[in-house]
C-alpha positions as MATLAB code, in Angstrom:
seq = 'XXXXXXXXXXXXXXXXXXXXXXXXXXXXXXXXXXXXXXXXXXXXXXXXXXXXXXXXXXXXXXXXXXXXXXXXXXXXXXXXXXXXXXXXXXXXXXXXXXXXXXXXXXXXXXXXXXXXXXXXXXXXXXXXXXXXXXXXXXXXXXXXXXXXXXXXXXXXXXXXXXXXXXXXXXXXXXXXXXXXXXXXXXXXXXXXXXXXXXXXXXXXXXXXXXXXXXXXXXXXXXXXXXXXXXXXXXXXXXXXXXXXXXXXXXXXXXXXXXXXXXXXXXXXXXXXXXXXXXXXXXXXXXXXXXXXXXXXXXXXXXXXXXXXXXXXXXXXXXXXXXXXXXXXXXXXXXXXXXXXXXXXXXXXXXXXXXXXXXXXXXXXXXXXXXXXXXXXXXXXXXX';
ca = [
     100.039  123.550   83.595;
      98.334  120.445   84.155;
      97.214  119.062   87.407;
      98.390  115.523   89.302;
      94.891  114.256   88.158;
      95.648  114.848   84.803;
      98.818  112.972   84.674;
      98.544  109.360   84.622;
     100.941  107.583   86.671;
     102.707  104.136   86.357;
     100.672  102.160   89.060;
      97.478  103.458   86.957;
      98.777  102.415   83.850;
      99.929   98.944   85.257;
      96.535   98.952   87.012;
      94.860   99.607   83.241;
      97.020   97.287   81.764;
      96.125   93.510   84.128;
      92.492   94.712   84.109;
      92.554   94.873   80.527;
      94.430   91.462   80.199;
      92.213   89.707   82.685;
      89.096   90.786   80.502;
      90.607   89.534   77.674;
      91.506   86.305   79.078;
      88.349   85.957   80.365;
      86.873   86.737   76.696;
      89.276   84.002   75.432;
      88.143   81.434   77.634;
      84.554   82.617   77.030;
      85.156   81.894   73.558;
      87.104   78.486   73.503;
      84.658   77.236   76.219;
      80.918   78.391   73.771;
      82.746   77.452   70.545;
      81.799   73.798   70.652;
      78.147   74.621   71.055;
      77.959   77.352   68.419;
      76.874   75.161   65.254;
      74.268   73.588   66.986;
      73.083   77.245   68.573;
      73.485   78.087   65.287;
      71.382   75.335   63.681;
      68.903   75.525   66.301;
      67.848   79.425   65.369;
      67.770   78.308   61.366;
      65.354   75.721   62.413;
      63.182   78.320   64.784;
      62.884   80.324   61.759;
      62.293   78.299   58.925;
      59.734   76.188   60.709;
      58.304   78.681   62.539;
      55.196   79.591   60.447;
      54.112   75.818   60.782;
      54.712   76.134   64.841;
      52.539   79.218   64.284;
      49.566   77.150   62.517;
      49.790   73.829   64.356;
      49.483   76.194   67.602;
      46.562   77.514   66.364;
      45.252   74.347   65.700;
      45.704   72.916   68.694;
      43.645   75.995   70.317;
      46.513   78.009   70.875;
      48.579   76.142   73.118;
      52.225   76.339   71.807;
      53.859   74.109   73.974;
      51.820   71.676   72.821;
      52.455   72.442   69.332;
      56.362   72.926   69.842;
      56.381   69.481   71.464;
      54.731   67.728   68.084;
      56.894   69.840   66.337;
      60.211   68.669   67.671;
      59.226   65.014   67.881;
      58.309   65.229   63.937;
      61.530   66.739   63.440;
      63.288   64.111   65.532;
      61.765   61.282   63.696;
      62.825   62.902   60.534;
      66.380   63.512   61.293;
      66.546   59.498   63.154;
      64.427   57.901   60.369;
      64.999   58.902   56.484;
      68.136   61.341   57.127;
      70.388   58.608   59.574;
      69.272   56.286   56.851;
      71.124   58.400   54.432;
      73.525   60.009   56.543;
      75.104   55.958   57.135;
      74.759   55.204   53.478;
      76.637   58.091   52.681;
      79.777   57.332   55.287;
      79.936   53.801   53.935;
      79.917   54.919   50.419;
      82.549   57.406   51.632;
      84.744   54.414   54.000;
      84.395   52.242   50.327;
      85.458   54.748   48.093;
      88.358   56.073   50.479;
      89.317   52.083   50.856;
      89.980   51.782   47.397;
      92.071   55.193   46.962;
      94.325   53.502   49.803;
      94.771   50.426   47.948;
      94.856   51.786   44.634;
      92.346   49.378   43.543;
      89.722   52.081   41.996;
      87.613   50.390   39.059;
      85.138   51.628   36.863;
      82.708   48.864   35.586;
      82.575   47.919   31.859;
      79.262   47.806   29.917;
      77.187   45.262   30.231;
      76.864   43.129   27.114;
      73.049   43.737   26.593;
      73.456   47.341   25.726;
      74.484   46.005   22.134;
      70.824   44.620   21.801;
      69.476   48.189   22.109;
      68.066   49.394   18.919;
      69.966   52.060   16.684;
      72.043   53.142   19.815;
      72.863   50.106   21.872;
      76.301   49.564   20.030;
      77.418   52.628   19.621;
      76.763   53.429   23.145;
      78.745   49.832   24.245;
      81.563   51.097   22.319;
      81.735   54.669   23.849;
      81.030   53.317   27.234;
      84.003   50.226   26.451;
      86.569   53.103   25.602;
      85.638   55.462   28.737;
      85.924   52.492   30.891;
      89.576   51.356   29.278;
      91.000   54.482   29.292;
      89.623   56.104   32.945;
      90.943   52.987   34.286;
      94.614   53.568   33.045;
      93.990   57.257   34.247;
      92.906   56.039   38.086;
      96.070   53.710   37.919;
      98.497   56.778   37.612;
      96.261   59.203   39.487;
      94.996   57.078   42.351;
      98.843   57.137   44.396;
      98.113   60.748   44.514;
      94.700   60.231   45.663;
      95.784   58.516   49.329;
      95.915   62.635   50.975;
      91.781   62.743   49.936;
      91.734   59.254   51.404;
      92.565   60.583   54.885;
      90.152   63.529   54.243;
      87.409   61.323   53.717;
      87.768   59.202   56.359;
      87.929   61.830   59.020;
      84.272   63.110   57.227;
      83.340   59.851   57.735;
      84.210   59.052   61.264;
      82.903   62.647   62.128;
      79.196   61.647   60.726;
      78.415   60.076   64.538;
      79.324   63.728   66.138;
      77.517   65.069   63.814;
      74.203   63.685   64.167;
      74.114   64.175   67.553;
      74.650   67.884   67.379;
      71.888   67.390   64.473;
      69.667   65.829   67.339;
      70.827   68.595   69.902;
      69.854   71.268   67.554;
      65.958   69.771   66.910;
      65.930   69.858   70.569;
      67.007   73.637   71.452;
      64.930   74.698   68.503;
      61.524   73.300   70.149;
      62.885   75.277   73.497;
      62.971   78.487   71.077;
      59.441   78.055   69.350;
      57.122   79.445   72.150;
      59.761   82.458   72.876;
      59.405   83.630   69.290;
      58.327   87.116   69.837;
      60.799   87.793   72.678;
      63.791   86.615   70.517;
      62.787   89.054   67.705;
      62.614   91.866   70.158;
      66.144   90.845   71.289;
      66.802   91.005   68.015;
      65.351   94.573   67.252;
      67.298   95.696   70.396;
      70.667   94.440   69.490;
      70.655   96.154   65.679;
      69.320   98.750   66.924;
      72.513   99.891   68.568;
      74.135   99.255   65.224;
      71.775  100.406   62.492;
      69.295  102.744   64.348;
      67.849  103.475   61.343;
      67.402  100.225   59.331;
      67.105   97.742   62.106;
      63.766   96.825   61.183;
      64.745   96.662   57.690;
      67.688   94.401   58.686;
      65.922   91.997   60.775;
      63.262   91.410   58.291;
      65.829   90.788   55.696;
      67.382   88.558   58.327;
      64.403   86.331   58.823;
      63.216   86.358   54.886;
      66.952   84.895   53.909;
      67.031   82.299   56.236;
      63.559   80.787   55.560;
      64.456   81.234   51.509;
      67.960   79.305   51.974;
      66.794   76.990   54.951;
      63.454   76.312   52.844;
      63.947   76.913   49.385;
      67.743   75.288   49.143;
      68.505   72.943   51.991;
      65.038   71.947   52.544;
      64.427   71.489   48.961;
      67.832   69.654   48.547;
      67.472   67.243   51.473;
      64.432   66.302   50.069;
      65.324   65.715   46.783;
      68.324   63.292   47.949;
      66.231   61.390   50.571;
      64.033   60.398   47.309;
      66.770   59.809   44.966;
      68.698   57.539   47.621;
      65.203   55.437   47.868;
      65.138   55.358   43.992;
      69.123   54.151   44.067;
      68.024   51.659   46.927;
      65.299   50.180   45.032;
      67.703   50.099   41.488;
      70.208   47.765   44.115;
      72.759   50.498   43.859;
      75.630   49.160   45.924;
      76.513   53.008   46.772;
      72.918   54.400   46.736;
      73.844   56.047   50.091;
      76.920   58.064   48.822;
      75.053   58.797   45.185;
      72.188   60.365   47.479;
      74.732   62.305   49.144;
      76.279   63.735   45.891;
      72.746   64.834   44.689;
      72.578   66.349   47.927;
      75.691   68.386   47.596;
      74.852   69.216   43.856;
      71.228   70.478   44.500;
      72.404   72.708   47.719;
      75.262   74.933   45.566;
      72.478   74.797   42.961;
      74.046   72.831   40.457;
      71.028   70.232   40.352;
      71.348   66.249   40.610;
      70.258   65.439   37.485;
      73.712   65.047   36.645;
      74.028   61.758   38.904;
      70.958   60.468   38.610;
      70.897   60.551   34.230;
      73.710   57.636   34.900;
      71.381   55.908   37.282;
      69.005   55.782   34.672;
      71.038   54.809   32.064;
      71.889   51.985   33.735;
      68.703   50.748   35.546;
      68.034   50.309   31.569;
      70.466   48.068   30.949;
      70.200   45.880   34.299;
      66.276   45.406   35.005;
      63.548   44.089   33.223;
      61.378   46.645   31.236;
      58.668   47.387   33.325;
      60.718   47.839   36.542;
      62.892   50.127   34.865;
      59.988   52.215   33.555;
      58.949   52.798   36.520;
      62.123   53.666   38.126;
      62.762   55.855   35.480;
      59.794   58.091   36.022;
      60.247   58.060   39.751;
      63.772   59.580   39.110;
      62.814   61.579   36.515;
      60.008   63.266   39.168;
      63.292   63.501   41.502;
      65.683   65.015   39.322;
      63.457   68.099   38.572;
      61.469   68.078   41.530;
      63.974   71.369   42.502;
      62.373   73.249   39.876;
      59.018   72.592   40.948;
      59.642   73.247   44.581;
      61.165   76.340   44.737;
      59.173   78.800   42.606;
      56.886   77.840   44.996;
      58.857   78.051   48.679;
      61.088   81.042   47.709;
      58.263   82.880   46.221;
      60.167   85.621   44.220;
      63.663   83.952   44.605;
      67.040   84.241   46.394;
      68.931   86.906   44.906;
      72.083   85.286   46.774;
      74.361   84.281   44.143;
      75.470   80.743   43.559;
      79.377   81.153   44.485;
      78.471   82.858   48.013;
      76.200   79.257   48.931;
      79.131   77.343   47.278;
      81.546   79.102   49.106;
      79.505   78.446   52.632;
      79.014   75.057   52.039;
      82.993   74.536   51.360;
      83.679   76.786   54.153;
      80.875   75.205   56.687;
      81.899   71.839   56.108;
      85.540   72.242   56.716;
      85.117   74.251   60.063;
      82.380   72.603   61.502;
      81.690   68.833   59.927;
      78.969   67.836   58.419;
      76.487   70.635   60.327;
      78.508   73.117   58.739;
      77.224   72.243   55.319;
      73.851   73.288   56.067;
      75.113   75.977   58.717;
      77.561   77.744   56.478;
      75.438   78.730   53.198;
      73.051   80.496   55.715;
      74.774   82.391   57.277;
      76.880   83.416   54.477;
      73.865   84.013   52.802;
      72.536   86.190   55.298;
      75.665   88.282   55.988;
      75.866   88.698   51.732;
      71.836   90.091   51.839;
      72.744   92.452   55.225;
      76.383   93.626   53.617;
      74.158   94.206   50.196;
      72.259   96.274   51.978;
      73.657   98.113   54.159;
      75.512   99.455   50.912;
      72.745  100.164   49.440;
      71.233  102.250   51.981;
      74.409  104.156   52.933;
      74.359  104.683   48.878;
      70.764  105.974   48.788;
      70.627  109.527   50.115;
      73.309  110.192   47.660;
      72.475  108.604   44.596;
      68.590  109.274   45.219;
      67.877  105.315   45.277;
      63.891  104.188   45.804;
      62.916  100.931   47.087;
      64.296  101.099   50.632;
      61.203  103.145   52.333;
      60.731  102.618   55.914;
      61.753   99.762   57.830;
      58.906   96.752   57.824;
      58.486   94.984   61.247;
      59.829   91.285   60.823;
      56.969   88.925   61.723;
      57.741   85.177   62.613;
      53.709   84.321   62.289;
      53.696   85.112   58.635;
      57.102   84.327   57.327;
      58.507   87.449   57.191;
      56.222   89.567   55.646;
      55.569   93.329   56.523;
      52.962   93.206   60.024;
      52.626   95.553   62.555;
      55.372   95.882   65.173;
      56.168   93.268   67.610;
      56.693   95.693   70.716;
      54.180   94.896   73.069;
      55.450   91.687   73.604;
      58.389   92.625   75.398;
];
């Protein structure tokens, strides 16, 4: 027989029942009242990370003094994300408010060839006939398709008028990111701490894995990408593209999911040729030809020996990022997609490898934030 304590009664269960609802009410409200500061949180850590081997060297510099150096740090990165990226940013949501004005009206054009292309030697009027007939026949196209068009209109113009929210969480983000420099060490042991309640085993492993994706992605791919655009919208700007701003933006976009810009600015080219005087568009040309395969150059040498993320997870995070969290989510989202790809890879592989006899996952290397991820001793004693 069982015993009174044994049975539970009904004011127990009702007891059980409003405790458990007020917990998850107050989880709820938890939730709805830290969601609007999660991207920037979020943005904030990416930037600790990927930047945190140059806080480690410009605190050394400075004679160890990483306030100091976390202050510079944070002003640099303020002037960057005022100066060169507003610049583009603002060129980007008027090319956007332009383009989504003409969907409303219906009044999309695409230019016709400019009569000096026929002076071109061997190719010039073959290439103003082509060029004639694409223009003709894409502009009876937008006339039926453009109606259908006015849905993206609204789209755009809500990414547009979301570009001023957006750079403030940008600027909020730089800001919480200097707070998180001299803390380094303490967050990884945080870190440690918290997987190590989950993967006992691996959480070394994982947190180095952690740290190595999001300097490769944050570095290698949106570094690498917003660099690449800042110098192709100053090549547009000085060709007297009208839309230099939004064309930036596109190469942007392009070089992130890994596509490449050269696909935008081979146009650009094509027609600086055929509006500016020789010299000027020789040297625009090489400046843009610098630009469009600057990518290549860059990230052999940031990544080091790659990201072995594949190309749909980033696109799918930068889709994904944007439409849940603006324009912050398309530099949030492929990270931490990319990151919970590597970990999920992983953690398959290693529950795989006693079984299958799999090498290449020894013991677990200590993440260290000093040398970019690379194996170091273990960060305990500063706890």
């Amino acid at each position: 027989m069982r015993t009174l304590r044994q049975i539970i009664s009904g004011d127990e269960i009702i007891q059980l029942v409003i405790r458990l609802g007020l917990l998850a009410v107050l989880i709820a409200w938890t939730v709805l009242l830290i969601r609007p500061f999660v991207p920037i949180l979020a943005w904030s850590v990416v930037l600790a990370v990927a930047l945190n081997p140059v806080f480690q060297r410009l605190a050394k510099i400075l004679g160890g003094r990483p306030k100091l150096a976390a202050a510079i740090l944070t002003l640099i990165s303020l002037a960057v994300v005022i100066g060169p990226a507003t610049w583009l940013g603002m060129g980007a949501v008027d090319g956007i408010r332009d383009l989504a004005g003409q969907m409303t009206a219906g009044e999309m054009l695409v230019p016709s060839p400019p009569q000096s292309i026929k002076d071109w030697p061997l190719v010039g009027p073959r290439l103003f006939d082509l060029w004639d007939q694409a223009s003709t026949n894409l502009r009876s196209l937008l006339r039926e398709v453009v109606p259908y068009l006015k849905p993206l209109a609204t789209t755009l113009l809500g990414f547009a008028g979301n570009a001023g929210v957006g750079t403030v969480k940008f600027l909020l983000s730089v800001v919480v990111a200097g707070v998180l420099f001299p803390y380094g060490p303490q967050l990884v042991a945080a870190g440690r701490d918290f997987l190590s309640r989950i993967v006992p085993d691996q959480s070394e492993h994982f947190l180095d894995l952690a740290g190595t994706t999001i300097r490769a992605v944050a570095q290698g791919v949106i570094g690498v990408a917003i660099l690449q655009s800042l110098l192709a919208g100053i090549g547009f700007k000085l060709a007297g593209i009208a839309s230099a701003g939004l064309l930036a933006f596109v190469v942007l976009l392009l070089s992130i999911v890994q596509i490449g810009g050269t696909i935008v600015i081979l146009p650009v080219i094509i027609w600086i040729w055929t509006d500016k005087e020789f010299p000027i568009a020789l040297l625009l040309t090489v400046f843009l030809v610098i630009v469009s395969v600057l990518d290549n150059i860059l990230k052999p040498l940031v990544m080091g020996r790659g990201l072995t993320t594949p190309a749909l997870v980033i696109l799918i995070g930068v889709i994904g990022g944007t439409l849940v969290h603006g324009i912050i989510g398309l530099f949030i989202g492929p990270i931490i997609l990319s990151v919970a790809w590597e970990l999920t890879v992983a953690w398959i592989r290693t529950e795989r490898a006693p079984q299958r006899g799999d090498v290449g996952y020894g013991p677990p290397r200590s993440l260290d934030l000093h040398q970019g991820g690379s194996s170091a001793p273990s960060l305990d004693n500063n706890r």
